[in-house]
C-alpha positions in Angstrom: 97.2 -60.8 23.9 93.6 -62.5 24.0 90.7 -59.7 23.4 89.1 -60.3 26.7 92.5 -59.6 28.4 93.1 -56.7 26.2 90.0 -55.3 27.6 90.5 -55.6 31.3 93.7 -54.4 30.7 92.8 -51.3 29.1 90.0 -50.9 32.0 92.4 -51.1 34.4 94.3 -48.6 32.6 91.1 -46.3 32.5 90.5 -47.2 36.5 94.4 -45.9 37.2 94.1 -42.9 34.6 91.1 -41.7 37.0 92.7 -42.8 40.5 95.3 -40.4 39.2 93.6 -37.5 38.7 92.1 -37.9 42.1 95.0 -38.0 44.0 96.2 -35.0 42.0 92.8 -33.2 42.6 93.3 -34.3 46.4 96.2 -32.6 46.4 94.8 -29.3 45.9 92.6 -29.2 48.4 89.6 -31.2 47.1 88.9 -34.5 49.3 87.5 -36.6 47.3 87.1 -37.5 43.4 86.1 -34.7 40.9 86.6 -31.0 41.0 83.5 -29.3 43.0 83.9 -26.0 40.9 81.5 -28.2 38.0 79.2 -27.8 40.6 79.4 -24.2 40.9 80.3 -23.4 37.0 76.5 -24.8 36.2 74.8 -23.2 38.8 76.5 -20.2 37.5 74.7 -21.6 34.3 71.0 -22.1 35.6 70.9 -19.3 37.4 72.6 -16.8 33.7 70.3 -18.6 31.1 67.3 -19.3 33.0 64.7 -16.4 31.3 63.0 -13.7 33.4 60.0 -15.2 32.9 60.4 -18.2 34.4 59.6 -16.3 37.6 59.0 -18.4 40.6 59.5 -21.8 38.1 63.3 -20.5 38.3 63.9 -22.4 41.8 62.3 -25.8 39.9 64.6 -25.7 36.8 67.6 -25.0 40.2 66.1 -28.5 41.7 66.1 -30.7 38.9 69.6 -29.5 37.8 71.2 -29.9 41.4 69.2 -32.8 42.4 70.6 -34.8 38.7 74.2 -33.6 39.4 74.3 -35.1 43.3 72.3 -38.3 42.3 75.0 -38.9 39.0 77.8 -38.2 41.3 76.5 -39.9 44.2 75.7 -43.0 41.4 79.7 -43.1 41.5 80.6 -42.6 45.2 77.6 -43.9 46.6 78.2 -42.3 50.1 74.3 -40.8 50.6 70.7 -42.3 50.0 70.2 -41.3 46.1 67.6 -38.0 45.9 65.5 -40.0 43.4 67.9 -42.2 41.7 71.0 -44.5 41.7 72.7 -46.3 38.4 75.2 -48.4 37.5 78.4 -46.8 37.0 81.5 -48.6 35.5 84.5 -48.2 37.9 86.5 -45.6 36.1 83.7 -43.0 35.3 84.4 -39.6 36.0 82.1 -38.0 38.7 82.8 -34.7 37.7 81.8 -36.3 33.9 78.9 -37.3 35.6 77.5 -34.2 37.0 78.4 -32.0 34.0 76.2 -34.3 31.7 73.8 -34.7 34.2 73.5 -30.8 34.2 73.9 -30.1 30.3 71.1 -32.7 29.7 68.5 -31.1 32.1 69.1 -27.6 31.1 68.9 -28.4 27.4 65.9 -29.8 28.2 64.6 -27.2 30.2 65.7 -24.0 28.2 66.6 -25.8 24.7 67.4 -22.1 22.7 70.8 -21.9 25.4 71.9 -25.6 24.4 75.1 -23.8 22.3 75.9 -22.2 25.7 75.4 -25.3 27.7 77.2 -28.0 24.6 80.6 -25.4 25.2 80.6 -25.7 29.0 80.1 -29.3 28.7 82.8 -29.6 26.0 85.1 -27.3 28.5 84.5 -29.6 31.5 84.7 -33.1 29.5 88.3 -32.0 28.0 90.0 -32.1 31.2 89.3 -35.8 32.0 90.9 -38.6 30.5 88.5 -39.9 27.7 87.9 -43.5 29.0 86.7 -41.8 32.2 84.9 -38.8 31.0 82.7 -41.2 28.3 81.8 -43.7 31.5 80.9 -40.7 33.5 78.8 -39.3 31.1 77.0 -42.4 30.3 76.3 -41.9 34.0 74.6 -38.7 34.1 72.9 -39.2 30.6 71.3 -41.8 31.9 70.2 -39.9 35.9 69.5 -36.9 33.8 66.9 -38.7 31.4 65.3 -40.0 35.0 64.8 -36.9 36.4 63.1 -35.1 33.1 60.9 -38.1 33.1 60.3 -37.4 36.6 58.6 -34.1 36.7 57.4 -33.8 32.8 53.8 -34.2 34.4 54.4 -32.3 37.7 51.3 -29.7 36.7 54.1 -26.9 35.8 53.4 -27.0 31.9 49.6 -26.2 32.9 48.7 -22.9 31.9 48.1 -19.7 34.3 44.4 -19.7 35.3 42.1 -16.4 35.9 42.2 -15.0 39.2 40.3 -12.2 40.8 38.4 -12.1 43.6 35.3 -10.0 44.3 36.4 -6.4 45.6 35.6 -7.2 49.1 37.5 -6.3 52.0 40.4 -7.8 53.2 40.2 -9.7 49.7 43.3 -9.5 47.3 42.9 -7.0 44.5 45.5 -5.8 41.7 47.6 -3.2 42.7 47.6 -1.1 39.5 45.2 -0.9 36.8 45.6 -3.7 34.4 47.6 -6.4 37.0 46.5 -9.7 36.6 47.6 -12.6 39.4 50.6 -14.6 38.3 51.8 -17.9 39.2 48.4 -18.7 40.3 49.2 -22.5 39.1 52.6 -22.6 40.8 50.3 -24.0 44.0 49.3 -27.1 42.1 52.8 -28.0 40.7 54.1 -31.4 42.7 56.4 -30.5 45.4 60.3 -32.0 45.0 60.3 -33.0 49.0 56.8 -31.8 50.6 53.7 -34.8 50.3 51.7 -31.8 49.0 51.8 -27.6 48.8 49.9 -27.4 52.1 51.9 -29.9 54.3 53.2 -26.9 56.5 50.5 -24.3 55.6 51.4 -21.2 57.3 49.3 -20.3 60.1 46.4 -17.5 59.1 46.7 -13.9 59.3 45.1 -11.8 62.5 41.7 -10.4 62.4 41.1 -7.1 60.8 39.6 -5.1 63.5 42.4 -7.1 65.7 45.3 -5.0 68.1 47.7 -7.2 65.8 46.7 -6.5 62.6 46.1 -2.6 63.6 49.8 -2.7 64.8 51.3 -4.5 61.7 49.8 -2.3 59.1 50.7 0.9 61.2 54.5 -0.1 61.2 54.4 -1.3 57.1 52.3 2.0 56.4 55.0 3.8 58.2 58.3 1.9 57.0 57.4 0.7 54.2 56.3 4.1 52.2 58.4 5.3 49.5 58.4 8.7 51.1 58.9 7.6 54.5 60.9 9.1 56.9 61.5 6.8 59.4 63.0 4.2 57.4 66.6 4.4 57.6 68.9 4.5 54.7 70.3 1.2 55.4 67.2 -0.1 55.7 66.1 1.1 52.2 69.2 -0.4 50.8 68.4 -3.8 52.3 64.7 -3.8 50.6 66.4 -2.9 46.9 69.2 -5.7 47.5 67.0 -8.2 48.4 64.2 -7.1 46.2 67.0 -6.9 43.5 65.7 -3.4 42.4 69.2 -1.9 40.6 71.0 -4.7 42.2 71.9 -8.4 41.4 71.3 -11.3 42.5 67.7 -10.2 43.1 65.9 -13.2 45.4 66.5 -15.8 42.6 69.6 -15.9 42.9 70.7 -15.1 46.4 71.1 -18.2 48.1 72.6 -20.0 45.5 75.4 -16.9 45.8 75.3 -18.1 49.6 75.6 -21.5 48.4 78.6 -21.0 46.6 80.6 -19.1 49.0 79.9 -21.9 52.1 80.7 -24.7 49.3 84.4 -22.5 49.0 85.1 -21.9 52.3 84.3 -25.1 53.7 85.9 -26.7 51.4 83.3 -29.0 50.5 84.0 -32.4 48.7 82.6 -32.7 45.1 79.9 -34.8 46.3 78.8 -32.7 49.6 79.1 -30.0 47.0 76.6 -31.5 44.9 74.4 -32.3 47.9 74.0 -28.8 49.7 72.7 -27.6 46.5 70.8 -30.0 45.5 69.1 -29.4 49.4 69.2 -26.1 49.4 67.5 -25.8 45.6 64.8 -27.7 47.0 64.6 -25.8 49.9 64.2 -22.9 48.2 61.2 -24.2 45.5 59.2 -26.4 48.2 59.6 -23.0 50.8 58.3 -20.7 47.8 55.9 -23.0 47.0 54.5 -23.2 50.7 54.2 -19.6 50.9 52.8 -18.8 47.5 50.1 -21.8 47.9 48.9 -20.1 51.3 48.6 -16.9 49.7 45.8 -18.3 47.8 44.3 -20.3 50.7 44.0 -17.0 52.6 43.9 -14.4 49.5 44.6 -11.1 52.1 45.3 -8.1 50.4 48.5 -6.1 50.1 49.2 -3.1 52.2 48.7 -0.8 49.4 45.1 -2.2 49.7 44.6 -2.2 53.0 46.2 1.0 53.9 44.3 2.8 51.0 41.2 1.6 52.2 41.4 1.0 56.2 38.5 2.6 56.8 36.5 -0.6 55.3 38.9 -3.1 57.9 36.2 -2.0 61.2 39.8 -1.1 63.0 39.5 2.0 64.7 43.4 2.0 64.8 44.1 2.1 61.0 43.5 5.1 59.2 43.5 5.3 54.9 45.7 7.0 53.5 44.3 7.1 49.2 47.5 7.6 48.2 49.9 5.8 49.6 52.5 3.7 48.1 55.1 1.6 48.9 59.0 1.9 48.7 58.8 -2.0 46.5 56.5 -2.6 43.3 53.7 -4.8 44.4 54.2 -8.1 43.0 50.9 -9.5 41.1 49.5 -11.8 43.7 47.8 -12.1 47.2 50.3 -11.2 50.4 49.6 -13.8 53.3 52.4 -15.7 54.0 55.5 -13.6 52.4 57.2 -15.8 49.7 60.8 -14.4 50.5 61.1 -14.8 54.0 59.8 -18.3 53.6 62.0 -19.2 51.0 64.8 -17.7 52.9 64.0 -19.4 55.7 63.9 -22.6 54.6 67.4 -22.4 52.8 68.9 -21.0 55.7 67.7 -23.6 57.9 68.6 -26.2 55.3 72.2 -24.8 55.6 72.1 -24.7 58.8 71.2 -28.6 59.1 74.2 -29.7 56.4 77.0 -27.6 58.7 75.0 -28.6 62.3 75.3 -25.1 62.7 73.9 -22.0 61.6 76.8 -20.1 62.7 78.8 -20.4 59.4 80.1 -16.5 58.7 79.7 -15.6 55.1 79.6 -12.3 53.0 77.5 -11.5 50.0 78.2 -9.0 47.0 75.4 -7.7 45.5 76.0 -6.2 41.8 74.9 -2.6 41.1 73.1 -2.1 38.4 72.0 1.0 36.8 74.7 3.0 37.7 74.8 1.8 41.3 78.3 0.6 43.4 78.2 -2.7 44.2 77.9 -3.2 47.3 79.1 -6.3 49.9 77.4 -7.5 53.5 79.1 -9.7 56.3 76.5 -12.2 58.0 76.9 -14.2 61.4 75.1 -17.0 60.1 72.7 -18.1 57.7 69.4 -17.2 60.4 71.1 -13.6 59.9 70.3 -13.3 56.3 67.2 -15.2 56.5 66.1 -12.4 59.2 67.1 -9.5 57.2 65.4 -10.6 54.1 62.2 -11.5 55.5 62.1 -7.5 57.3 63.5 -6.3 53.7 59.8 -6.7 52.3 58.3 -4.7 55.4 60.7 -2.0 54.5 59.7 -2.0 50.8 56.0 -1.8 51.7 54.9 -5.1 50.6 54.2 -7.0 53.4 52.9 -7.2 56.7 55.5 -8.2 59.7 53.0 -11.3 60.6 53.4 -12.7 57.5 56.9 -12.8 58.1 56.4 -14.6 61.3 53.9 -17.1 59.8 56.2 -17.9 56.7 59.5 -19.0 59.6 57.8 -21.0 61.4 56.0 -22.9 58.5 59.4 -23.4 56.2 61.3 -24.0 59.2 59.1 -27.0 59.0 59.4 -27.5 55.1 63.4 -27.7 55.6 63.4 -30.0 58.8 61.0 -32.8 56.4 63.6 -32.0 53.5 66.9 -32.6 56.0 65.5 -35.7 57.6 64.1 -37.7 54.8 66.5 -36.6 51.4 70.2 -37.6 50.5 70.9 -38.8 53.9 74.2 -40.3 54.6 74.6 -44.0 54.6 75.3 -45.6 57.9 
C-alpha cells in the first residue's frame, strides 16, 4: 500500500474510531459528540483551585475557561457563532479532547502552582478517547486556548489595586472598621468579556438622603438587617449566611455555576449547549459584577453601618443614628450603590432564562455546612426565584439598602439581554 493511501486509510480509521464512540455516547443519553460531564468536571476545577484571593477576578478566570471550552468544541461542531474564535479542526478530533485542553491550558495559565492537579484531570479525560482522536482534539483546544490568554493578557486586570478613600463626608463611602482599605477598586477598569465598556448599563443612582425613599430603605435594612434583630425571621437569617457563604458553601462564587450544573443535568444538555450555557452564564456573571462594582464607585454611597450610625448628618428627619449598630453580614471593603450580588444574580438568572426561553426551569441547590453546620438544600420555581432571594439576602445581612437591589435588576437585566443577543448565537 502507497504512503498516501496508507494515510487516508488510517484517517478514516481515526474518523470511524470517533463516529463510534459517539453513537455509544448517544446511546446514554448524550445527543451529540463528547461527554458534557468534561464540562462540568473543570468547572468543578476552576471553581476548587481558584485561590480566595482572587476575589471578584474569580468570575474572569470562570469566563475565559468556559468561553475556551465552547469555542474549541464549537471549532469541531460548528453549530453556534464562535465566542471569540473558530479553528481548523481535522475531522476525527475529539470535542470532548478539545474542551479538556482548552480548559487545562487556561487554568495552568491562570493559576500555574495547581498545573499537577489540572495535568491528572487532563490525563483522566484524554485516556478515554481513542488516541488518533484525543491528539487532533487537543491540537484543537491548544490552539483556542493560546487565543484566548492572548486575548485578555492586557485587559487592565494585572494592574495593581489603587488607593481609595474619600473625604469623611456625608453620604460618602468610608471603611467600616478600623484599618479597611477599598478592594477591587481596579476591577472597574478591567475590559468587559461582552459589555462595550463597565458603564454600558450603569445602574440608575441612589435616592436623595433627606428623600421619603431613602428614609424608608434605611429604616427597613436598620431593622432587618441588624445582627440582634428581632424581626428578621430565622429563615431569613439563613438565606443571608447561604448566600453570603458565612459557614456554608458555595458562597456567591460559586452559586450559579452549582445552578449551572444541575440545569446542564437535567435538561440533558448536549456537550456543546453544555459548553455554551456556561460559557453565557460565566460571562454573565463577571460583566453583571463588573456593572455593579463600577457604579459603586461612580456613586461612592456609604454602607448602612455608615449611614445608620450617623443619620443624624443625612438632614432626614425620618432616620435616626443608632452608634452602635451592626449588621447581621461583615461589610465588605467597598462602596454599597448598586449591590454586586443581586446584579450578578440577576444577570445569570436572566441569561438562563434566555438559553431555556423560559425562566421557569425548577431546580434545587445544596448548600455545604461548614463549621459544624447541616447542610442544607432549597427548591426554586425558576431561576428569577433565586435571583430574588439573593438580592433580599444582603438586606437581611445588613449590607445593603433595598434600592440598590432594585437598581442592580434592572441594569444587569440589561447586561444579560446584550450578552444573549450578540454572543454564541446559533447559526441559521
Amino acid at each position: 500500500m502507497k504512503w498516501p493511501v496508507l494515510q487516508r486509510s488510517l484517517a478514516a480509521m481515526a474518523i470511524v474510531a470517533c463516529s463510534v464512540l459517539t453513537m455509544r455516547a448517544e446511546a446514554h443519553g448524550n445527543v451529540a459528540a463528547g461527554d458534557r460531564e468534561v464540562v462540568l468536571e473543570w468547572n468543578r476545577a476552576v471553581l476548587a483551585n481558584t485561590p480566595a484571593s482572587v476575589g471578584l477576578f474569580s468570575f474572569r478566570h470562570q469566563a475565559m475557561v468556559h468561553i475556551a471550552m465552547f469555542d474549541a468544541v464549537n471549532s469541531i461542531q460548528g453549530r453556534y457563532k464562535p465566542y471569540h474564535v473558530q479553528v481548523w479542526a481535522h475531522p476525527s478530533a475529539s470535542p470532548e479532547a478539545a474542551a479538556a485542553q482548552a480548559a487545562h491550558d487556561v487554568l495552568t495559565h491562570l493559576i500555574p502552582a495547581a498545573k499537577p492537579t489540572f495535568d491528572a484531570l487532563l490525563a483522566s479525560r484524554l485516556a478515554k478517547i481513542p488516541a488518533p482522536c484525543a491528539a487532533h482534539g487537543a491540537a484543537v483546544g491548544a490552539k483556542v486556548a493560546k487565543a484566548v490568554i492572548n486575548w485578555r493578557t492586557a485587559d487592565g486586570s494585572e494592574l495593581p489595586n489603587p488607593p481609595y478613600l474619600p473625604p469623611p463626608l456625608t453620604g460618602l463611602w468610608q471603611p467600616a472598621a478600623p484599618g479597611q482599605v477599598a478592594a477591587f477598586v481596579h476591577f472597574q477598569n478591567v475590559e468587559p468579556f461582552a459589555l462595550l465598556t463597565p458603564t454600558q448599563y450603569l445602574p440608575t443612582a441612589f435616592p436623595q438622603l433627606n428623600s421619603p425613599e431613602y428614609a424608608a430603605a434605611l429604616n427597613q435594612v436598620k431593622d432587618l438587617g441588624a445582627v440582634g434583630s428581632t424581626t428578621r425571621t430565622a429563615d431569613q437569617t439563613l438565606v443571608a449566611q447561604l448566600i453570603a457563604g458565612v459557614g456554608y458553601a458555595p458562597g456567591p462564587f460559586g452559586l450559579w455555576a452549582t445552578v449551572g450544573q444541575e440545569v446542564v443535568r437535567t435538561r440533558n444538555l448536549s456537550l456543546i449547549d453544555a459548553a455554551r450555557t456556561f460559557a453565557l452564564l460565566s460571562v454573565a456573571l463577571n460583566d453583571g459584577l463588573q456593572t455593579s462594582h463600577t457604579s459603586k464607585f461612580a456613586y461612592q454611597l456609604w454602607r448602612p453601618i455608615t449611614a445608620i450610625r450617623r443619620a443624624g448628618e443625612d438632614l432626614n428627619d425620618e432616620t435616626v443614628a443608632d452608634e452602635s449598630w451592626t449588621p447581621l453580614i461583615a461589610t465588605p471593603p467597598y462602596p454599597s450603590h448598586a449591590s454586586n450580588v443581586a446584579c450578578l444574580s440577576t444577570s445569570a438568572a436572566r441569561t438562563l432564562a434566555r438559553i431555556f426561553k423560559t425562566d421557569a426551569v425548577p431546580f434545587k441547590v445544596t448548600w455545604t455546612g461548614t463549621a459544624g453546620n447541616p447542610n442544607v438544600t432549597r427548591s426554586y420555581k425558576g431561576f428569577s426565584a433565586l435571583a430574588e432571594e439573593a438580592g433580599l439576602a444582603r438586606v437581611y445581612g445588613g449590607i445593603h439598602f433595598s434600592f440598590e437591589l432594585d437598581a442592580a435588576n434592572e441594569a444587569c437585566t440589561k447586561v444579560a439581554d446584550f450578552l444573549s443577543d450578540n454572543y454564541a448565537q446559533r447559526i441559521r
